[in-house]
C-alpha positions, 0 to 999 in steps of 0.5 A, spaced: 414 943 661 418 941 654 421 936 658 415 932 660 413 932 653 419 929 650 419 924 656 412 921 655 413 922 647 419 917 648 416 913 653 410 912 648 414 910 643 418 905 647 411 901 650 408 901 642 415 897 640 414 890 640 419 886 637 420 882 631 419 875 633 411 877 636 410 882 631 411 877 624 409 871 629 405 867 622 398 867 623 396 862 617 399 857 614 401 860 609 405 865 611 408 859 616 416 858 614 419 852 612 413 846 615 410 846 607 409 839 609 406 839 616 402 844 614 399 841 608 397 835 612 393 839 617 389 843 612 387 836 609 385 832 616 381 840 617 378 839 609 376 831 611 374 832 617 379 827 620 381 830 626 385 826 631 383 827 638 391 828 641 397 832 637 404 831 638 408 838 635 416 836 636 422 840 634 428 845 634 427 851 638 424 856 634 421 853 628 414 854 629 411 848 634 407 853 638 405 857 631 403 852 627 398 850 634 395 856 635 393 857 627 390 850 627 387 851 633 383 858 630 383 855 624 378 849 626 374 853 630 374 859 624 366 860 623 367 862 615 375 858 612 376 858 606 377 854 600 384 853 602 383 851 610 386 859 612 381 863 618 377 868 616 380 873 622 374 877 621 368 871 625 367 872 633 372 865 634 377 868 630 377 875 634 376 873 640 382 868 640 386 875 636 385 879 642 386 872 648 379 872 650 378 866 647 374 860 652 375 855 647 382 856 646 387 854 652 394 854 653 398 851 658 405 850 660 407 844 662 415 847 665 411 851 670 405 847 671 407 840 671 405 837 677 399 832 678 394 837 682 395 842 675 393 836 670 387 834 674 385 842 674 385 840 666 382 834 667 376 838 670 376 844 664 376 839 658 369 837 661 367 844 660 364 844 652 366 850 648 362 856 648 364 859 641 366 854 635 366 847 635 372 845 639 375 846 645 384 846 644 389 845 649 396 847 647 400 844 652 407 847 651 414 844 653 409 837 655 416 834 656 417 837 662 411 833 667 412 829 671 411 821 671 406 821 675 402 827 672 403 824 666 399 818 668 394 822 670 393 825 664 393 818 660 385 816 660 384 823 658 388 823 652 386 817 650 379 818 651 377 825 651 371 829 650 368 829 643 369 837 643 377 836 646 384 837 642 390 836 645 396 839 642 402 838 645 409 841 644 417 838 645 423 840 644 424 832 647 421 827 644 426 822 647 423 825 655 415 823 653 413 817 655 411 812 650 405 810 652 403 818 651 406 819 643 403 812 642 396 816 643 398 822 639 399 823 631 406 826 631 409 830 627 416 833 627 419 839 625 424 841 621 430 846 622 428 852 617 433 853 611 438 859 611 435 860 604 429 860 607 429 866 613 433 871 609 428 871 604 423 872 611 429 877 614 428 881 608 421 881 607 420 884 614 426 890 613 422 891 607 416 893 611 420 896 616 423 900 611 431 898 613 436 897 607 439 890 609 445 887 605 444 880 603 450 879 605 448 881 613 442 876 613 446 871 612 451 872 617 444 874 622 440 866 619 447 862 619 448 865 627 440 863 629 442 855 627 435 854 623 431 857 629 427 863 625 425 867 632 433 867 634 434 870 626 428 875 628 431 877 635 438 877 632 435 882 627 432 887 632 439 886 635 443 889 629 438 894 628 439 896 635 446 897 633 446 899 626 440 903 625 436 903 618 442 900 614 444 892 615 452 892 613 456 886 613 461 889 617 457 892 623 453 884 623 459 881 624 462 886 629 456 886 633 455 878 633 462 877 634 463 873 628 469 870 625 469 872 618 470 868 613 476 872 610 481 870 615 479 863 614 481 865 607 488 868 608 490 863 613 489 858 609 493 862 602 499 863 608 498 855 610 499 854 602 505 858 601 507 854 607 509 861 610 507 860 618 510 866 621 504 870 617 499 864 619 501 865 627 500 873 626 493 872 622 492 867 629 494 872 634 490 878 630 484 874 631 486 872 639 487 880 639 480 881 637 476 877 642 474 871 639 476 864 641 482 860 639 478 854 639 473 856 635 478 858 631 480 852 629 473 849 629 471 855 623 477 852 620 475 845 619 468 846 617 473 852 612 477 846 609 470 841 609 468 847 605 474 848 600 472 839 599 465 841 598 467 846 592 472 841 589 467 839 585 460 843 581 456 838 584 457 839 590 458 847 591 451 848 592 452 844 599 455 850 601 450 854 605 454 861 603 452 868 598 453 867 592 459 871 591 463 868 597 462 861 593 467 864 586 472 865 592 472 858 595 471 855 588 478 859 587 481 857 593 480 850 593 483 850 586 489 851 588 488 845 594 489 838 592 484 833 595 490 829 599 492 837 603 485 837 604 484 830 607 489 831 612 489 838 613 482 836 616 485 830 620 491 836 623 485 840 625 480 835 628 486 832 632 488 839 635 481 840 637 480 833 640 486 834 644 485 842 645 481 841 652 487 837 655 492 841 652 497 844 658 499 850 652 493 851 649 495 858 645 502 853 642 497 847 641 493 851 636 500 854 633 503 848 632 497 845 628 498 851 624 505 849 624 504 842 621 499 845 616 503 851 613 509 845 613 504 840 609 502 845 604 509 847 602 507 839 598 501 841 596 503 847 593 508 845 590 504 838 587 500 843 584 505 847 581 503 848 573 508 846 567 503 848 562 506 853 558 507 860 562 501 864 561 496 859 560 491 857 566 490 849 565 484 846 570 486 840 574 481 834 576 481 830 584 485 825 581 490 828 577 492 831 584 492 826 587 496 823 582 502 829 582 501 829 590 502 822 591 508 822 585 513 829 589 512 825 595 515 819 593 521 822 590 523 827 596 522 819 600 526 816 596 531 822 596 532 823 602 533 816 603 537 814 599 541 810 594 544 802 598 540 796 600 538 800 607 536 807 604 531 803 600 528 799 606 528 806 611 524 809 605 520 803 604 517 803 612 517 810 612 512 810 605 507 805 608 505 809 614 504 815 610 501 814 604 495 810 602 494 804 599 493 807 592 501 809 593 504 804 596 501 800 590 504 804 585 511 804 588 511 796 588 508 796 581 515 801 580 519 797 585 518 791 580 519 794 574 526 797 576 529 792 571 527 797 565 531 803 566 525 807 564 525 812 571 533 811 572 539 812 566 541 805 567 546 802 561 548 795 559 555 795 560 558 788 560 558 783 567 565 779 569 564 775 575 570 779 579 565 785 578 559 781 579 563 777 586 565 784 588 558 788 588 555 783 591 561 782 598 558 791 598 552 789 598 552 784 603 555 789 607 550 793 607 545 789 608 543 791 616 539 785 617 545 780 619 542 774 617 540 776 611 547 779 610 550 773 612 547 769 607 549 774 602 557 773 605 557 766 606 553 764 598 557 768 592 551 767 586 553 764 578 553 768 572 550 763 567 553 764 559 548 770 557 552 774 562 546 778 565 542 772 568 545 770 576 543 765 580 543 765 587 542 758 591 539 758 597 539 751 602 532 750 602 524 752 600 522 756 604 529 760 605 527 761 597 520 763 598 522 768 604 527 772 600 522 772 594 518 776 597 521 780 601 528 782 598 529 779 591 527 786 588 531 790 591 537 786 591 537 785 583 536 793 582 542 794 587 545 789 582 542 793 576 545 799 578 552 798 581 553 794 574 550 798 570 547 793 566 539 794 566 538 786 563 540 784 570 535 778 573 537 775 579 534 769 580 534 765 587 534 758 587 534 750 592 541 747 593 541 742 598 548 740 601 550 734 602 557 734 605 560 728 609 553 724 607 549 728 612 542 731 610 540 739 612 536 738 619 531 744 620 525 742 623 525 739 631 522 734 629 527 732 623 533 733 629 529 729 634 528 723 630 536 723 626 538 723 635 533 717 635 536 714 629 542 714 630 542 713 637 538 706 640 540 708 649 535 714 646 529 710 643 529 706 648 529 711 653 523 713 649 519 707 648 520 706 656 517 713 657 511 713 652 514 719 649 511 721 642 515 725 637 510 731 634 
């Protein structure tokens, strides 16, 4: 007999149990959710009088469409409203629609009745005058999902309805209605609702459910539902369900299968150290717990967007985490330059655009973390201080970037290094990694070599032999073979200062060319293998003129000379009527 008693009294409490999403379903306007804008205007056409015959409700999934439809429809059937357009909830109209027995109000949906049968039946009701109120509302759920043809047998009604009949009509795609319907509709769209805006409704709702919640558990519950308010409440019952009357964040995110965000925390410190072995054990911690590797690497580009965003006070509020995560990120992207950042997020991005392809998706994703770890080694030495120890100093974006780009210069060079060809090997390899502002400031350097400022160069003194003899090594090991065989072919003068040398070259455009492609780098090999940071090679025209014959170029130049000197050719030419272009 106990038994039976403790059965029915749990079988009593299940059947009173009704869940969060239908218990603390909005009623009113005001207690509407992140819609201020919607349902200021539907007060005001309810205080005018300027009703429209046909509404069209569209939006996210759960944001309150249907809501917002049923507390207009009871509102403007409400016998006594106030002052601020809300239903009373006490008149015959708004009981009756309370306790779904209401015959004005009516609520079809469209994904189930969808057929031209099911609308002419509406076609039929809406002639019916309501028998409470002064309306007769149809809500018309999921109206995307009719057919072509009901939908044109419902067009002359919804333009031209009775006097006492509303349509509202509800989508989650828009882009499905014909646009001779959402033509004769007033069409409003509804907005995700804010995180900040559900954890204040979460924890309204545990207050008066008399559940302690961590705020930080409601965060992690409104950043799971993705702005859709009723998959925020069933979430909650979910964690209730498995914590009991306390919300802790350790529980939420075990139970919803959440990567927390302190993993992303420490491996990007173990990325920063360039310490990839800890980075690949942190990642197959995470494999070890269940969750997925590519949801992995997409948590840790939207972790380094974040880092971006916390460079800056201006746009740390973008950041949509508590408070007190933010001091962390803020911590964390201190010790990140804008240029790792950057290309941190392009490592990512191309390991998620090729993950599906990939034929070792597991190595895939290590060897992104590989290459991350090998790049924040640059980085966290670019940012290392050298202020006076003990003292913290805050970097600015660009002063970053500025020291990023400087380390980076100086390992290419090193390892370039010192002859004519390191210095063309650096110069390629320089301009398909750096950016623009880079590779200018390396030029700007490259053109001012001559000072000795970056270089102990002297100002020793210039014979021609030395001069004579550097310039033969030089030429050797110059790898492009023309131009080391015009170095060989043509020794250059030293003028009566002793620091200028001219280098003559046969004709314009050979002096051209080799002014902007090799003139620099020629005169700092000269400075440095000469020790003499006065140096300045100059390159100038000298036609020959041995045995009286000019320089022939152009095939035009070598056609008429053969013409000129040779009548049989230009009389060939003329019985040919050939034109020399």
């Amino acid at each position: 007999m106990q038994k039976k008693k403790v059965f029915f009294l749990l079988l009593w409490i299940m059947e009173e149990f009704i869940v969060s999403a239908r218990k603390y379903r909005p009623v009113n306007f005001s207690s509407l959710i992140g819609q201020d804008n919607i349902s200021q205007t539907l007060r005001n056409s309810i205080l005018k009088g300027q009703l429209a015959h046909a509404y069209l409700f569209c939006g996210p999934r759960g944001v309150g469409k249907t809501s917002t439809a049923r507390i207009f429809a009871k509102t403007i059937n409400c016998l006594n409203p106030g002052k601020d357009m809300e239903p009373c909830g006490v008149c015959e109209s708004c009981r009756s629609f309370d306790e779904g027995r209401s015959f004005s109000i009516h609520e079809l949906d469209a994904a189930s009745n969808n057929s031209v049968d099911d609308i002419r039946s509406l076609i039929e009701k809406v002639r019916i005058r309501p028998q409470i109120g002064k309306y007769s509302v149809y809500i018309i759920d999921e109206v995307h999902m009719l057919s072509s043809s009901a939908f044109n047998a419902f067009l002359k009604t919804l333009e031209e309805p009775p006097a006492h009949a509303i349509f509202i009509l509800a989508t989650t795609e828009k882009h499905k209605i014909l646009p001779t319907i959402l033509s004769r509709c007033q069409t409003y769209d509804f907005n995700r609702i804010s995180i900040e805006d559900m954890i204040r409704n979460l924890e309204d709702i545990a207050a008066k459910e008399n559940i302690r919640a961590d705020r930080n558990a409601l965060h992690i519950i409104a950043q799971k539902a993705d702005g859709a308010m009723r998959d925020a409440l069933t979430l909650f019952d979910q964690c209730v369900a498995f914590c009991g009357n306390g919300l802790k964040y350790e529980d939420v995110i075990r139970n919803l299968n959440v990567l927390d965000y302190e993993y992303y925390l420490k491996i990007t410190d173990c990325i920063l150290k360039g310490e990839h072995i800890q980075a690949l054990l942190v990642f197959n911690e995470i494999l070890e717990k269940g969750f997925n590797a590519l949801h992995f690497m997409s948590g840790l580009s939207s972790h380094f967007r974040d880092l971006v965003v916390s460079k800056d006070p201006r746009t740390i509020k973008l950041l949509e985490i508590p408070d007190n995560v933010k001091a962390r990120y803020a911590e964390q992207s201190s010790a990140c330059t804008v240029p790792f950042l950057f290309n941190a997020l392009a490592i990512t991005n191309a390991c998620e655009a090729g993950y599906k392809t990939a034929s070792n998706q597991r190595l895939h994703i290590e060897f992104a973390l590989m290459n991350l770890c090998r790049l924040g080694k640059g980085a966290a030495f670019a940012n290392r201080e050298t202020s006076i120890p003990g003292k913290a100093t805050e970097k600015s974006p660009e002063k970053a970037l500025a020291e990023t780009e400087e380390v980076q210069e100086r390992n290419q060079t090193e390892n370039a290094g010192t002859g004519i060809a390191g210095t063309v090997k650096a110069k390629a390899t320089v301009s398909q990694r750096f950016s623009i502002k880079a590779i200018s400031k390396m030029a700007e350097q490259a053109r001012n070599a001559g000072s000795g400022k970056e270089d102990n160069i002297g100002e020793d003194a210039i014979s021609p032999e030395n001069l004579h003899r550097v310039w033969i090594e030089m030429a050797k090991e110059e790898k492009a073979p023309r131009l080391s065989s015009t170095l060989e072919q043509n020794m250059p003068d030293l003028q009566e200062d002793g620091t200028t040398v001219h280098f003559y070259v046969s004709n314009s455009v050979q002096k051209t060319w080799m002014e902007n492609n090799c003139l620099t780098r020629l005169q700092t090999y000269l400075q440095r293998h000469l020790n003499n940071r006065n140096i300045k090679l100059n390159i100038e025209v000298k036609e020959s003129s041995s045995e009286g014959k000019p320089r022939l170029y152009m095939p035009n130049e070598k056609a008429k000379f053969l013409l000129n000197s040779s009548p049989e050719l230009e009389e060939l030419r003329k019985d040919l009527d050939l034109e020399i272009k």
